[in-house]
N, CA and C of each residue as an Amber inpcrd file, in Angstrom:
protein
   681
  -2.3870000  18.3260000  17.2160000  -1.2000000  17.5440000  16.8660000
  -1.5540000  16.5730000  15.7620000  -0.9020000  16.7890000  14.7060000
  -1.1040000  15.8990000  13.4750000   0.4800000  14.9060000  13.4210000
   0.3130000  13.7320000  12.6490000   1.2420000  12.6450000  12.0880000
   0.9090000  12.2650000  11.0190000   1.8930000  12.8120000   9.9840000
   1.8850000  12.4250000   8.7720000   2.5670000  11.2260000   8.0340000
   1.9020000  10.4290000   7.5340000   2.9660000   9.2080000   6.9650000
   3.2450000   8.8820000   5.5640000   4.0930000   9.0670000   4.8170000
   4.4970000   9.3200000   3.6740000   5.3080000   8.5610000   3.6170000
   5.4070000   7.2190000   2.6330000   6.1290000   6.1240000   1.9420000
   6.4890000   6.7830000   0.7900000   8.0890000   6.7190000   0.8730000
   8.9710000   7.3530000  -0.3500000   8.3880000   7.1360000  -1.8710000
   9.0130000   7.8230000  -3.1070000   8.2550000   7.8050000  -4.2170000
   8.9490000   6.0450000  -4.5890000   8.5860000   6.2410000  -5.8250000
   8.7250000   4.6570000  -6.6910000  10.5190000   4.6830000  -6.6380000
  11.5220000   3.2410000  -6.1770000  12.5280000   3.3870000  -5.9550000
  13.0290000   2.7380000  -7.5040000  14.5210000   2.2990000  -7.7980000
  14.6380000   1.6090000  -9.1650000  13.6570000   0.6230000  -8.4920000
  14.4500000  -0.2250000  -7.2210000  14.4110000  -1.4590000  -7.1150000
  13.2690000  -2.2050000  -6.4080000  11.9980000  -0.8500000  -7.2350000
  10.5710000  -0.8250000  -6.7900000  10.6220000  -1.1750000  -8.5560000
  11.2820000  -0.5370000  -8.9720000  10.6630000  -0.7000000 -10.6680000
  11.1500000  -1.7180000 -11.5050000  12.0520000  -2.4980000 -10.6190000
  12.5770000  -3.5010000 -11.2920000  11.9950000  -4.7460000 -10.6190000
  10.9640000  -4.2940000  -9.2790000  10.4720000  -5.5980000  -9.0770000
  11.3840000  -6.2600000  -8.1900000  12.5450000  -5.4100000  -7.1400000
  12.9460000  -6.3300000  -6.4070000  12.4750000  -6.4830000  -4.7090000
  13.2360000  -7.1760000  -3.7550000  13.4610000  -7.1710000  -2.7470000
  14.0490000  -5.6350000  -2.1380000  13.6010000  -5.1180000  -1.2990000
  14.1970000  -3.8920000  -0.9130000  14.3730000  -3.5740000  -0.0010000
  14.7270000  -3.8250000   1.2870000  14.6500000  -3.6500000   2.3800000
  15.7480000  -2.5490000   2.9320000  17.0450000  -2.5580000   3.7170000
  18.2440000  -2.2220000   3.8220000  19.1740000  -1.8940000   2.6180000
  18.8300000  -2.5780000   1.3780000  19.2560000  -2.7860000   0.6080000
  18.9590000  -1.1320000  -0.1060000  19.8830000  -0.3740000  -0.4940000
  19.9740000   1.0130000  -0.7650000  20.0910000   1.3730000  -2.6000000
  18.8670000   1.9990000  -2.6410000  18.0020000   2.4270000  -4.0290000
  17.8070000   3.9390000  -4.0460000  18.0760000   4.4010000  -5.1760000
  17.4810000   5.7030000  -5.3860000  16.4840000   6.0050000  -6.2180000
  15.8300000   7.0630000  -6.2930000  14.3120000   7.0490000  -6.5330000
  14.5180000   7.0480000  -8.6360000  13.7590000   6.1410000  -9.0810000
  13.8260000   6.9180000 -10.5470000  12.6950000   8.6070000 -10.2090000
  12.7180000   8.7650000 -11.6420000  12.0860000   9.7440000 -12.5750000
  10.5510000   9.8170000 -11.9000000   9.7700000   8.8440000 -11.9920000
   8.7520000   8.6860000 -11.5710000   8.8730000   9.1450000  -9.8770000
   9.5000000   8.2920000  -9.1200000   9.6640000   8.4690000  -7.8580000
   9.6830000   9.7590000  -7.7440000  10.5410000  10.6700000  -7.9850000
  10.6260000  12.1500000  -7.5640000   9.6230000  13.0870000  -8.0460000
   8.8090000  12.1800000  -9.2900000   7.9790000  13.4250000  -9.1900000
   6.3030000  13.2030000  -8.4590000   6.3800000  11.9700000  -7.9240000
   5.6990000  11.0530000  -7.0660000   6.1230000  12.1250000  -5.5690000
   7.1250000  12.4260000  -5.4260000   7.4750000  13.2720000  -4.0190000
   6.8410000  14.7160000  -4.0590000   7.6170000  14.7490000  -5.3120000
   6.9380000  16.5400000  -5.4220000   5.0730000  16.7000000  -5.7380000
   4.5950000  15.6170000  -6.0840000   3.0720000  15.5410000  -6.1280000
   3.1060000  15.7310000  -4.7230000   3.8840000  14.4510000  -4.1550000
   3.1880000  14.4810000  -2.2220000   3.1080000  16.0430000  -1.7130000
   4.2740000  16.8100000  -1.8760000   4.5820000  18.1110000  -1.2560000
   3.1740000  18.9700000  -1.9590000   3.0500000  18.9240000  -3.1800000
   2.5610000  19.5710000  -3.6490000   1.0420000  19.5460000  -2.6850000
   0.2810000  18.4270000  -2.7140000  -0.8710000  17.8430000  -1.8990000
  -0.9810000  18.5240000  -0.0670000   0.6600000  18.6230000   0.0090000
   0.5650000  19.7010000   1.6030000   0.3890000  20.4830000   1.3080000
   0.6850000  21.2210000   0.4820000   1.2350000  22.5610000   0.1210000
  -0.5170000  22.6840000   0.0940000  -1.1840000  22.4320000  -0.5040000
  -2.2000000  22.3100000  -0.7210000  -3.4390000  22.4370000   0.4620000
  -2.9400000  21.6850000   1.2280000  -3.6700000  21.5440000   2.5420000
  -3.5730000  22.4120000   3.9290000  -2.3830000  23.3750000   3.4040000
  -1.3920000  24.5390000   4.0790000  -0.5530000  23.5640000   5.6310000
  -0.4060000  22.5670000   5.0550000   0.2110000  21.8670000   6.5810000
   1.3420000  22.3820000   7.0160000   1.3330000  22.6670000   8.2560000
   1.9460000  23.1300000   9.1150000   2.9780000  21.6050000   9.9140000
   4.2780000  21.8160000   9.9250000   5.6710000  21.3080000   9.6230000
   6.1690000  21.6010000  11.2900000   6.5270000  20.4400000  12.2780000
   7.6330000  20.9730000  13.2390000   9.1900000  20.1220000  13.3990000
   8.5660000  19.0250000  13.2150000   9.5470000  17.7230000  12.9430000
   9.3840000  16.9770000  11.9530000  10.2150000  16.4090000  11.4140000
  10.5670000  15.7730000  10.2940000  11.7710000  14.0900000  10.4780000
  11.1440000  13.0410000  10.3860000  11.8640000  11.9090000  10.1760000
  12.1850000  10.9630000   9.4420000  12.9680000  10.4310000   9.1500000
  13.2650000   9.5280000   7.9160000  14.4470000   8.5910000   8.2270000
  14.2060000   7.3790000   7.2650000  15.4670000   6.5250000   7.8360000
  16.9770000   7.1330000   6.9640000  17.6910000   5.6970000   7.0970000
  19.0780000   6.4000000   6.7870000  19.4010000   5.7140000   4.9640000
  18.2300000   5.5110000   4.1340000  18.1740000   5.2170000   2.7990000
  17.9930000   6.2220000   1.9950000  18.5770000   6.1570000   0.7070000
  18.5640000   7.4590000  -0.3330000  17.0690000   7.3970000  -0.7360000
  16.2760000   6.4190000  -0.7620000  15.0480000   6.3880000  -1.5080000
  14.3590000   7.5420000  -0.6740000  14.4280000   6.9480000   0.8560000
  13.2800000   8.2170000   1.5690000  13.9780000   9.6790000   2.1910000
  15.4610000   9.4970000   1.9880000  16.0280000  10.8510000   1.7290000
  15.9370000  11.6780000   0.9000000  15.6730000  11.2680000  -0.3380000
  15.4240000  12.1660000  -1.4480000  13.7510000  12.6580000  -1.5130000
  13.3140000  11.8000000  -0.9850000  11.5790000  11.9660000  -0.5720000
  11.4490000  13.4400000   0.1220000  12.4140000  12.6650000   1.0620000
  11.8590000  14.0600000   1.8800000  12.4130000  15.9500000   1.4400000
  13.2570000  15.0280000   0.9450000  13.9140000  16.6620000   0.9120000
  13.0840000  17.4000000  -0.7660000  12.9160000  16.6230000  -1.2730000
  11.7560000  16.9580000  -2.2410000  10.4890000  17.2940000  -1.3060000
   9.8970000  16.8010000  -1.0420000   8.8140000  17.3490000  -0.3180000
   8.9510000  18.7450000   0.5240000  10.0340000  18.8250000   1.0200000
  10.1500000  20.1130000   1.3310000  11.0330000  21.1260000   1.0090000
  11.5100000  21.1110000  -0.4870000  11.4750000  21.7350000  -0.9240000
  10.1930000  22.5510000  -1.3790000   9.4410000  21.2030000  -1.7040000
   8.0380000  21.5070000  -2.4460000   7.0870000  22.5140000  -1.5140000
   7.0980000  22.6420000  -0.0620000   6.4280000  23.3250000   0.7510000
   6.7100000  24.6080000   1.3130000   8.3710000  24.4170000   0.5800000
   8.9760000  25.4850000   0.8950000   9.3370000  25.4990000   2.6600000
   9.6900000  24.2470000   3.0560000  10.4530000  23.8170000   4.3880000
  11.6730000  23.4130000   4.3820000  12.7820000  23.5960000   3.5410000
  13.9830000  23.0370000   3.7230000  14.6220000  23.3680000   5.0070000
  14.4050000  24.6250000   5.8000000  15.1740000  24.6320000   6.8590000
  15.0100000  24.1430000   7.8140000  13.8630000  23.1490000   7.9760000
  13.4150000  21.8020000   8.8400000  14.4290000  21.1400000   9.1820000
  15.1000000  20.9120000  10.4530000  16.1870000  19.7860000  10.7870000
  15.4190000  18.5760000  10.0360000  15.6780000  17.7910000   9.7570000
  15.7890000  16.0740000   9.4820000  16.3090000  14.8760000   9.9350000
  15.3090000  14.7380000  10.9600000  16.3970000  13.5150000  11.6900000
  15.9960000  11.7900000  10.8880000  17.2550000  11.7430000  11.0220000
  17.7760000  10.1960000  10.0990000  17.6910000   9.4880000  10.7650000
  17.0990000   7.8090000  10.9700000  17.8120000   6.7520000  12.5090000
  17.4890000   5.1540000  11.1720000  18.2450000   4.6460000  11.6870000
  17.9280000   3.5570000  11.2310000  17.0150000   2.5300000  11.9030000
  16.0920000   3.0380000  12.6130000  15.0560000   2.6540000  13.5630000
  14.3860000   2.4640000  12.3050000  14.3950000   3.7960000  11.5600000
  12.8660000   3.9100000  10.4290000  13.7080000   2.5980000   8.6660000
  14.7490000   2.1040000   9.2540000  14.9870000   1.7230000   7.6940000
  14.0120000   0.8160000   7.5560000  14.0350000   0.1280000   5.7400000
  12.9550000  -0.4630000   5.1690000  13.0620000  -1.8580000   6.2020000
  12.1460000  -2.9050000   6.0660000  12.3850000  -4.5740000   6.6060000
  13.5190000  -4.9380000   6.0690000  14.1120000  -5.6460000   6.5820000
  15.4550000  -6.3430000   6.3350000  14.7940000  -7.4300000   5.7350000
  15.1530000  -7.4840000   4.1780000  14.3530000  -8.9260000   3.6530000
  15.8040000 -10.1200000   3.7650000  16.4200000 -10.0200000   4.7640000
  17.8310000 -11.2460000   4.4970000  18.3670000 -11.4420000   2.9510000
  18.5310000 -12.5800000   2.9570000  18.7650000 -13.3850000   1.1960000
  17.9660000 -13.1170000   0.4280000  16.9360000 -12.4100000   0.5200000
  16.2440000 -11.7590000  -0.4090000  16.4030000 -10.5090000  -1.1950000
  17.2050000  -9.5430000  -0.2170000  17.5720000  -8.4140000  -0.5120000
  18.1000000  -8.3340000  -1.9780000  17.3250000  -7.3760000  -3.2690000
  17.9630000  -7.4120000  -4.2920000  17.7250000  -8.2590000  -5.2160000
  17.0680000  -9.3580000  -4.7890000  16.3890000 -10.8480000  -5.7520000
  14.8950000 -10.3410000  -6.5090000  14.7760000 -10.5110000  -7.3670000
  13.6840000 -10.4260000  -8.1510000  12.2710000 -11.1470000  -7.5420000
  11.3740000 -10.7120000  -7.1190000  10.4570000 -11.2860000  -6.5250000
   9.5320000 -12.3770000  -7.4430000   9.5160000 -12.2900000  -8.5760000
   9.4070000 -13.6110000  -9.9090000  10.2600000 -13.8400000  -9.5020000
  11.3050000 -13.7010000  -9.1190000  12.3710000 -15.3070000  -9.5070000
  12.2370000 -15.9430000  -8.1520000  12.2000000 -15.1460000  -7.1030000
  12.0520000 -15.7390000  -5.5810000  11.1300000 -16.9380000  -5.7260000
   9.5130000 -16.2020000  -6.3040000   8.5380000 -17.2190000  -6.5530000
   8.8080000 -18.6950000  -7.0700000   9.6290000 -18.3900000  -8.2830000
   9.9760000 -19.8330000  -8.9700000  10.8700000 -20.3440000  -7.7730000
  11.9520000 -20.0890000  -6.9960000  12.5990000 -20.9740000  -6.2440000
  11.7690000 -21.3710000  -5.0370000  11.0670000 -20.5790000  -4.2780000
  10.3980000 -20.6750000  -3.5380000   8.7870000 -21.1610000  -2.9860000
   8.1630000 -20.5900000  -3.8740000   7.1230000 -21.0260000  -4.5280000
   5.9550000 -19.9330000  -3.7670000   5.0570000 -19.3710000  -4.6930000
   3.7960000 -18.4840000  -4.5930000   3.2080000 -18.0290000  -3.1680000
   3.4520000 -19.4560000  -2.0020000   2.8310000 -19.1140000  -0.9970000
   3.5660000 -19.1320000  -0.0890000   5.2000000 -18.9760000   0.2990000
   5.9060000 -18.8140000   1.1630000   5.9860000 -17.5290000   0.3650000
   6.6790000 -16.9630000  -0.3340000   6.6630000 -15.4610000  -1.0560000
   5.5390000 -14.8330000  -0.1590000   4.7850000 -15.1540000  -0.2880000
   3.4740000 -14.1850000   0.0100000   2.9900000 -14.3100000   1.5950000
   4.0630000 -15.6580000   2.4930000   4.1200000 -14.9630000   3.9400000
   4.6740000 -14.3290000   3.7980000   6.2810000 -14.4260000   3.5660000
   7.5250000 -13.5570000   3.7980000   6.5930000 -12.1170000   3.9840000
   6.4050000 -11.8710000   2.9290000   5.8370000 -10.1350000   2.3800000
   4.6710000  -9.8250000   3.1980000   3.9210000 -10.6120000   3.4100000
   2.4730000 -10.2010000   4.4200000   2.5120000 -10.6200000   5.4470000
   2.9290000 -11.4340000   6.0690000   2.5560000 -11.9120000   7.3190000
   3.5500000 -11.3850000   8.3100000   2.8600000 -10.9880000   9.5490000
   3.2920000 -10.6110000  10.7340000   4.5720000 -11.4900000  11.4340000
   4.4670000 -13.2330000  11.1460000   6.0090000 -13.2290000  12.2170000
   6.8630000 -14.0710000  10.9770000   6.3540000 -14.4690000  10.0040000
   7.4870000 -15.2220000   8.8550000   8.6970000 -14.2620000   8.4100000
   9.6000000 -15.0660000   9.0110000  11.5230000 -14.0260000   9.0520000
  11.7610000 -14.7670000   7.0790000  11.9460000 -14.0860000   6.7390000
  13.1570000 -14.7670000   5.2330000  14.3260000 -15.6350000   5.6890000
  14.6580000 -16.0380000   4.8730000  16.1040000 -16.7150000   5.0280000
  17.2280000 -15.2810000   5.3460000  17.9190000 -15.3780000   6.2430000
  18.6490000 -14.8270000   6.7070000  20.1370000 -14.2780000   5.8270000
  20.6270000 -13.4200000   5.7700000  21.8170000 -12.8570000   4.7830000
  22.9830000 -12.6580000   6.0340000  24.2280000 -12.6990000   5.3750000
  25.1780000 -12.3430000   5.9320000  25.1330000 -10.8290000   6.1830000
  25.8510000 -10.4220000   7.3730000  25.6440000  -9.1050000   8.0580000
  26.6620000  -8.3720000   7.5880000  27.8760000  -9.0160000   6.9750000
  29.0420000  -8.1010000   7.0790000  29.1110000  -6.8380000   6.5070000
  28.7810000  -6.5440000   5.1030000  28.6700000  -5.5680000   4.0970000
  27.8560000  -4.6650000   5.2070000  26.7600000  -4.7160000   5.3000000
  25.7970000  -3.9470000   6.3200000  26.6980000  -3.2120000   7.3920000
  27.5230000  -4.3240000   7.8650000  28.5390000  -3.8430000   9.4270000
  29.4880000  -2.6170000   7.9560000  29.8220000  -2.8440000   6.8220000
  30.4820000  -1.9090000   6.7270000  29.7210000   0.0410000   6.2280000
  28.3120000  -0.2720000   6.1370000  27.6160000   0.6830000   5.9470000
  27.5570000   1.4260000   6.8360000  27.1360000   0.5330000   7.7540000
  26.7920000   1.3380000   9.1530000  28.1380000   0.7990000  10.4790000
  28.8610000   1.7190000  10.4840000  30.1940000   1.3960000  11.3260000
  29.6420000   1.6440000  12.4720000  28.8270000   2.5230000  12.9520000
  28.1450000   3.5610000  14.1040000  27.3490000   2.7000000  14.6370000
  27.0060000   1.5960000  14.5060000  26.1050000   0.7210000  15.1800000
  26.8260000  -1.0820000  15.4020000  26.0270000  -0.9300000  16.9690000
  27.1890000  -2.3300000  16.8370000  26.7490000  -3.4490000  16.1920000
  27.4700000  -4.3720000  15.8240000  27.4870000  -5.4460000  14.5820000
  26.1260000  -5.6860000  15.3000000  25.7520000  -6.4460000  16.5610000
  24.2820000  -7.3600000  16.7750000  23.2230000  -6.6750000  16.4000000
  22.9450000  -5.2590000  16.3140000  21.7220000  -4.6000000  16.4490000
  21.2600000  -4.5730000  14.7760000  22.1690000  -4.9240000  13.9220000
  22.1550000  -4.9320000  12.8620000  21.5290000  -6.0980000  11.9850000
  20.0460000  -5.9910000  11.5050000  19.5620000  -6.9670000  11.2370000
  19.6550000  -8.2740000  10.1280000  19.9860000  -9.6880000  10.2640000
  20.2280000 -10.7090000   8.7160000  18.8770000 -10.9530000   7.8590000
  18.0220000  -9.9390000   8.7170000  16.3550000 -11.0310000   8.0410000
  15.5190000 -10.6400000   8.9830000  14.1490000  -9.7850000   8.6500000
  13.4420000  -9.6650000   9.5340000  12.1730000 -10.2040000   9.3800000
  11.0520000 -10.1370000   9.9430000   9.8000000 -10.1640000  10.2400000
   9.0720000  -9.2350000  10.2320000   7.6720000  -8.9360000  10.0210000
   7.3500000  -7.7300000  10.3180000   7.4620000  -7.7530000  11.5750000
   6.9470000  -8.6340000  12.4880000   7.4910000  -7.9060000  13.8750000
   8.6490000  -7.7630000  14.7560000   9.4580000  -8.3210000  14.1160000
  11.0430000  -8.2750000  14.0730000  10.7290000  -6.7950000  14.1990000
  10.6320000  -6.1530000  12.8720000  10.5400000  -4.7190000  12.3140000
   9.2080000  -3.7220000  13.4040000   8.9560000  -3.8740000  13.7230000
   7.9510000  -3.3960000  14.8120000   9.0200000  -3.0580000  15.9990000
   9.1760000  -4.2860000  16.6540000  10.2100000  -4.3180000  17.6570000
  11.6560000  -2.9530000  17.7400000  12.1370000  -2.8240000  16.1680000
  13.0240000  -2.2510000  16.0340000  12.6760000  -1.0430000  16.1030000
  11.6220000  -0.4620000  15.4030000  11.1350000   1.1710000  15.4680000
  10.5390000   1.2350000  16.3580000   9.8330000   0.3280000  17.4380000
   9.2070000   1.1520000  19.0640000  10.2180000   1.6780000  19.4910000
  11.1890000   1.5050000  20.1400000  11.8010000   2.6340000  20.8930000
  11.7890000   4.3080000  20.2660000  12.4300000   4.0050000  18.6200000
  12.2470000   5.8440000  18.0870000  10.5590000   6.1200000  18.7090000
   9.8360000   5.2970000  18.0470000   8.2800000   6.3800000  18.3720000
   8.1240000   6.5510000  19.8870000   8.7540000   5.6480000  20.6040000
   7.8760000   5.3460000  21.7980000   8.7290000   6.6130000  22.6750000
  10.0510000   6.7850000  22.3820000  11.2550000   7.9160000  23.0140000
  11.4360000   9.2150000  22.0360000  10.7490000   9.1430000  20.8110000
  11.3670000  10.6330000  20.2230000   9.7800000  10.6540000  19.5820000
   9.0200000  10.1330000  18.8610000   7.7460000  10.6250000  17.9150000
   6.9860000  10.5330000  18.7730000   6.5110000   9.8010000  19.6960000
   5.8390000  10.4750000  21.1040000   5.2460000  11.2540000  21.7920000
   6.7830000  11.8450000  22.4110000   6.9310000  12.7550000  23.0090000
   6.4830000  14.2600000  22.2380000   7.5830000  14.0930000  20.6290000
   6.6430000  15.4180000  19.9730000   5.2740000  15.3620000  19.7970000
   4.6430000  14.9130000  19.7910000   2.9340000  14.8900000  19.3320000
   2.7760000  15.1610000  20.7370000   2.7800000  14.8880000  22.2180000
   2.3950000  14.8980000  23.2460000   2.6100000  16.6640000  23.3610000
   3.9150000  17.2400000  22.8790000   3.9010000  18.4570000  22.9130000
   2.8900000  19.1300000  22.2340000   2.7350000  18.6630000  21.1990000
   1.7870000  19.4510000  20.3900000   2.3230000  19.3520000  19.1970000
   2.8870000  19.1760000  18.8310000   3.7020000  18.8080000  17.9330000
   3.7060000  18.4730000  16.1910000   3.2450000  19.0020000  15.1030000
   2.7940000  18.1960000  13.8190000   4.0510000  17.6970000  13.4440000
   4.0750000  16.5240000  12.9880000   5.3240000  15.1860000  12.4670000
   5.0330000  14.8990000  11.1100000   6.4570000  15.0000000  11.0480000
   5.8850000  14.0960000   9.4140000   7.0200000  12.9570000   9.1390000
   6.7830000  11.8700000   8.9650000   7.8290000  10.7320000   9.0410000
   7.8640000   9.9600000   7.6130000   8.4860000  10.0560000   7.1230000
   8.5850000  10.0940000   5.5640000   9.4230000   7.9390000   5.6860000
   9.3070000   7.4550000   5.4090000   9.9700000   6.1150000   5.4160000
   9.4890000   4.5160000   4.3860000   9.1530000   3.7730000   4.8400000
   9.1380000   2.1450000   4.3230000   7.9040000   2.2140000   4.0940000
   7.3790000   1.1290000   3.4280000   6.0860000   0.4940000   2.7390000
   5.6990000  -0.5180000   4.3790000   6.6390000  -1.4550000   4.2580000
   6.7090000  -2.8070000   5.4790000   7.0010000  -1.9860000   7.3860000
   7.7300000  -0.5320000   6.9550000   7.8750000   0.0330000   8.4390000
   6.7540000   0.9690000   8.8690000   5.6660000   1.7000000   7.7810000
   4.3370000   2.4150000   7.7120000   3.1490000   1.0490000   8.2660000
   3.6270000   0.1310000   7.6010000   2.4710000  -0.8460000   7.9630000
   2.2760000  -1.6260000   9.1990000   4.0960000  -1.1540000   9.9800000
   4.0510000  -1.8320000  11.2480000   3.4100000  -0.3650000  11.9380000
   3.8240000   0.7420000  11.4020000   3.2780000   2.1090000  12.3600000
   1.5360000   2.0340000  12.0920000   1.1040000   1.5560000  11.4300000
  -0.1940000   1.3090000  11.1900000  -0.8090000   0.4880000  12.2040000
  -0.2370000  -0.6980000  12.3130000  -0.3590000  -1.6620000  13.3890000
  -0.5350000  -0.9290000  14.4670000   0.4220000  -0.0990000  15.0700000
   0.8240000   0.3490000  16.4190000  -0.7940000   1.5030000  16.0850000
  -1.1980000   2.6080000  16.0120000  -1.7620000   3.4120000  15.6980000
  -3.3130000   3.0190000  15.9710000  -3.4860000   2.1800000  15.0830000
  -5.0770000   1.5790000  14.8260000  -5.2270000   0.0850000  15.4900000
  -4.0210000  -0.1000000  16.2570000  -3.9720000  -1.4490000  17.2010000
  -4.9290000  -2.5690000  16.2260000  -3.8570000  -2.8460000  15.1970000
  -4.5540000  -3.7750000  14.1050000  -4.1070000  -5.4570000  15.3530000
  -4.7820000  -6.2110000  14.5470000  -4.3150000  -7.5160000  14.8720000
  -3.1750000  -8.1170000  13.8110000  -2.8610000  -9.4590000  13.8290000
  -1.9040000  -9.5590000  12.7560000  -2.4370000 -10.0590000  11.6360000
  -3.9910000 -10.4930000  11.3130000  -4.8690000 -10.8510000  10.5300000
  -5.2840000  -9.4900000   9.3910000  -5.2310000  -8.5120000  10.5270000
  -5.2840000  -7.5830000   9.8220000  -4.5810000  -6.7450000   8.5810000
  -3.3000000  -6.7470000   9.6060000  -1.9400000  -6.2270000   8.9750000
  -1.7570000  -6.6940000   7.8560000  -1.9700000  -8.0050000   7.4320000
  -1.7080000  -8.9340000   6.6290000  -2.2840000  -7.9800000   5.2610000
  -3.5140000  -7.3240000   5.5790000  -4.4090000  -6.6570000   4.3610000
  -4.1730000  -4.9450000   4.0850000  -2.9700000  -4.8040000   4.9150000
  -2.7440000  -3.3160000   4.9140000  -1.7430000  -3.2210000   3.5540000
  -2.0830000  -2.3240000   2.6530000  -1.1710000  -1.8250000   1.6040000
  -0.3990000  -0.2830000   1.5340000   0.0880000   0.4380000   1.9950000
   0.7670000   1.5850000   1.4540000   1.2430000   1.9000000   0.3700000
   0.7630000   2.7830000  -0.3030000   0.9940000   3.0630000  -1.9940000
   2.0970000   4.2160000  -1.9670000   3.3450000   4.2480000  -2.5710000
   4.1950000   5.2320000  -2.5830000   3.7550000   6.6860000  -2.9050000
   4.3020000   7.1730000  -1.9850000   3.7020000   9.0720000  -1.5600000
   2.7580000   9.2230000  -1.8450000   1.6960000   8.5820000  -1.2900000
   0.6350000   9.0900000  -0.7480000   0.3510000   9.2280000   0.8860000
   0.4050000  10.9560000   1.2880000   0.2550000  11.1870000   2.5730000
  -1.1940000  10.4550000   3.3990000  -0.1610000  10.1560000   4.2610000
  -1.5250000   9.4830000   5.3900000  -1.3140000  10.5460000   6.4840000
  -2.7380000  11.1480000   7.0070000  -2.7000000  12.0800000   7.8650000
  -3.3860000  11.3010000   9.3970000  -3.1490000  11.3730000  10.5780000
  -3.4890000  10.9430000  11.6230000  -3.6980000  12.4370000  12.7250000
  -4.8020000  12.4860000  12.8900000  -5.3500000  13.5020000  13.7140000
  -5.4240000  12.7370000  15.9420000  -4.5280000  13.1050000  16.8490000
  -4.8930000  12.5670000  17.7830000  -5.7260000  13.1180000  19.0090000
  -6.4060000  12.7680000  20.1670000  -6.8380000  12.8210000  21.3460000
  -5.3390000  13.3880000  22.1040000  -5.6960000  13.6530000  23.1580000
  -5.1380000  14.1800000  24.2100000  -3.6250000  12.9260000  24.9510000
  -4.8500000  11.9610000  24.6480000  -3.7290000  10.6070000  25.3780000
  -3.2910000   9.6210000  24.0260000  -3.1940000  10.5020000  22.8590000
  -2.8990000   9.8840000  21.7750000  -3.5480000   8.8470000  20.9170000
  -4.6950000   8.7530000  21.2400000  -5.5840000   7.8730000  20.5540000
  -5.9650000   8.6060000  19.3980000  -6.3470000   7.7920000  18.2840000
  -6.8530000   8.3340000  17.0410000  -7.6630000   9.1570000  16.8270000
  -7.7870000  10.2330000  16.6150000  -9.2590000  10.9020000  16.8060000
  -9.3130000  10.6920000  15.0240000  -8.8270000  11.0200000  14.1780000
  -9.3130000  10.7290000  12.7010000  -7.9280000  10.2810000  11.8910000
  -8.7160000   9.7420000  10.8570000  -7.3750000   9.3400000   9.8810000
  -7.7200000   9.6300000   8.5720000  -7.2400000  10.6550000   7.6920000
  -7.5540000  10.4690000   6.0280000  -6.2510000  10.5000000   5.2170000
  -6.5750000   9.7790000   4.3990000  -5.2510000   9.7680000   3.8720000
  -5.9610000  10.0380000   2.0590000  -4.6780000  10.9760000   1.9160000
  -4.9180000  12.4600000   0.8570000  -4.7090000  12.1450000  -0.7270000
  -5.4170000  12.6350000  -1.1000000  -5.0670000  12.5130000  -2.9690000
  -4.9070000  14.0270000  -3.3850000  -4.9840000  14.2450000  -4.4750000
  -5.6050000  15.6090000  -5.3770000  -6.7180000  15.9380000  -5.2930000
  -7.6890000  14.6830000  -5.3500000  -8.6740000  14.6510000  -4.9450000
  -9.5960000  14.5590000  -4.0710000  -9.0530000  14.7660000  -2.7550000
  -9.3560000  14.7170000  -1.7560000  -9.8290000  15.8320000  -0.5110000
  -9.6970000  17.0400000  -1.7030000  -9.7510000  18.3050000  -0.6880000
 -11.2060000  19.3110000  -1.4630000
């Protein structure tokens, strides 16, 4: 049983340097062919495909479905949840992270973004309530934390990504920079000192090999150069 973790390609509002959380981006030029490298790198490795997850954003929708095109898996169901969407950066969402700095200043910026329990300033929910009608207004986040964001995706892994690997299962969960780094946490039972130093670089596959009772048995995470 393998788990694959793949952070979508480069988004605009990766290339413009913003806040990105909930906040809904589609991949440039770079990004997609950042996806089709990723696929290409399975394709490569002959990985074998049973489930497939992703949140409910165009950035890691288009990820994925590039990627499997690229493997030649499109007829893979794809399940969507907004368990896997990016951190909810609140009032940040969409703000230029230079300009945040100047209002904010260098070293609150740089909890917000790294640290395990610093929430942002909080955003109004409403627009969000009109994205997502299917979910009720509270569950819907103004501003998270990373462990805000932890909190929110245990139930998917702990009730649906789980259970497939326990079957036997190879996964591949295609999603966030800030929601990979909380699945990182969970995985390698980081501390929050740790977390703080974890980076995810867009589509580059992280492969997780497990034990019987789901413990790590190996982790490499893949280049071109890597095989």
């Amino acid at each position: 049983m393998s788990l694959i973790l793949i952070r979508h390609g480069q988004s605009v509002s990766n290339q413009k340097n913003l806040f990105t959380g909930w906040y809904d981006a589609p991949l440039t030029s770079l990004g997609k062919e950042q996806a089709i490298e990723a696929g290409k790198i399975l394709k490569e490795h002959h990985v074998h495909l049973d489930t497939v997850h992703t949140s409910l954003l165009t950035r890691t929708i288009q990820t994925t479905y590039l990627i499997l095109e690229t493997i030649d898996k499109l007829y893979l169901p794809v399940h969507k949840t907004w368990r896997l969407n990016g951190r909810h950066y609140g009032a940040l969402e969409g703000m230029n992270k230079d300009q945040a700095r100047k209002i904010y200043g260098e070293d609150q910026v740089k909890q917000w973004r790294r640290s395990y329990r610093a929430v942002p300033p909080l955003a109004d929910t409403h627009s969000l309530c009109q994205r997502y009608p299917f979910l009720p207004p509270e569950v819907i986040p103004r501003g998270e934390s990373l462990e805000q964001t932890r909190r929110r995706m245990e139930p998917y892994i702990e009730e649906v990504i789980q259970p497939e690997l326990l079957q036997g299962r190879d996964v591949l969960v295609v999603a966030h920079g800030n929601v990979l780094r909380a699945f990182t946490m969970i995985l390698e039972n980081l501390s929050e000192e740790e977390v703080f130093k974890v980076e995810i670089q867009n589509a580059q596959p992280i492969v997780y090999d497990f034990h019987s009772d789901l413990s790590v048995a190996k982790k490499i995470i893949w280049t071109r150069s890597s095989y």
